[in-house]
C-alpha positions in Angstrom: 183.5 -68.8 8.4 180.5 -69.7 6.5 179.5 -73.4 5.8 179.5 -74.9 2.6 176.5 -75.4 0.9 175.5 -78.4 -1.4 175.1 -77.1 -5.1 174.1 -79.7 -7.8 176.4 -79.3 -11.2 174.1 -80.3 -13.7 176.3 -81.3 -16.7 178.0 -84.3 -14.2 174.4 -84.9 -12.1 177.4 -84.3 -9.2 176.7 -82.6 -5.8 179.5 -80.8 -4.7 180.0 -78.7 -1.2 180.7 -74.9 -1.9 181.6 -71.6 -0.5 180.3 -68.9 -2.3 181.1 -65.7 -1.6 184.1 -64.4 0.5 185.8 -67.1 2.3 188.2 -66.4 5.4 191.0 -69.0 6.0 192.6 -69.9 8.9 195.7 -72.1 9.3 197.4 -73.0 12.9 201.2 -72.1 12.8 203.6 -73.7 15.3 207.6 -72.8 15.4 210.2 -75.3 16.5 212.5 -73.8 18.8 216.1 -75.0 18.7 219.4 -73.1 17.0 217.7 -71.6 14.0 214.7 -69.9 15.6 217.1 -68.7 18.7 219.5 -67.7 15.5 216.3 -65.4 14.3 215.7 -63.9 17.6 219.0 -62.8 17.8 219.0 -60.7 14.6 218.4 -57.2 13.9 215.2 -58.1 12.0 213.6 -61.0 13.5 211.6 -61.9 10.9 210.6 -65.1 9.3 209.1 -65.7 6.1 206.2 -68.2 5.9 205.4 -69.3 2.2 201.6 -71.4 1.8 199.7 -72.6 -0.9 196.0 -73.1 -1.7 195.1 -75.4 -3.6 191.3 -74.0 -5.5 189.5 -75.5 -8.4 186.4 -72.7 -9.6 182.7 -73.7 -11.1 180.4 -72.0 -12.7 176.9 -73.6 -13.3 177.9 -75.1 -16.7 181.9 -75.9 -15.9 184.3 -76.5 -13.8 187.8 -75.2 -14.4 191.6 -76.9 -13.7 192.6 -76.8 -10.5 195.2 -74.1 -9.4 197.5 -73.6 -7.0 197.8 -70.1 -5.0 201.3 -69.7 -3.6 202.0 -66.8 -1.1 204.2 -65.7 1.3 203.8 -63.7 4.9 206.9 -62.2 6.4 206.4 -62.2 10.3 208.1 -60.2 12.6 209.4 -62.8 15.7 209.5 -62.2 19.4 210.4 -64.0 22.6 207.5 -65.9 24.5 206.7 -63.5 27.3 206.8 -65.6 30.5 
């Protein structure tokens, strides 16, 4: 992933740190085993359904919008750990 840069927003005399450009993110995932997970393997579809949510604010060089919330899902297909 690229770093962010420092970019000075004039109307606030604020320096913020940005990514401009396309931005991959990653975010580490860990299952709990127990009944539910086993209950998923199980099925005829193991599949779960993970649901995130970014939270983004965007700037241009003379304002800086809300903040907004990105919700969105992944449906994952589940197998055993291979030992």
């Amino acid at each position: 992933m690229s770093a962010p840069h420092p970019y000075l927003f004039p109307p606030l005399q604020e320096t913020l740190s940005v990514f401009q450009g396309r931005v991959r993110l990653l975010r580490d995932l860990t299952l709990a085993g127990g009944k539910d997970l086993a209950a998923v393997l199980r099925s005829a579809d193991p599949t779960l359904t993970i649901h995130d949510q970014l939270d983004q604010q965007v700037c241009s060089d003379s304002v800086c919008y809300s903040p907004r919330a990105a919700a969105s899902q992944l449906d994952a297909k589940v197998r055993p750990l291979e030992r």
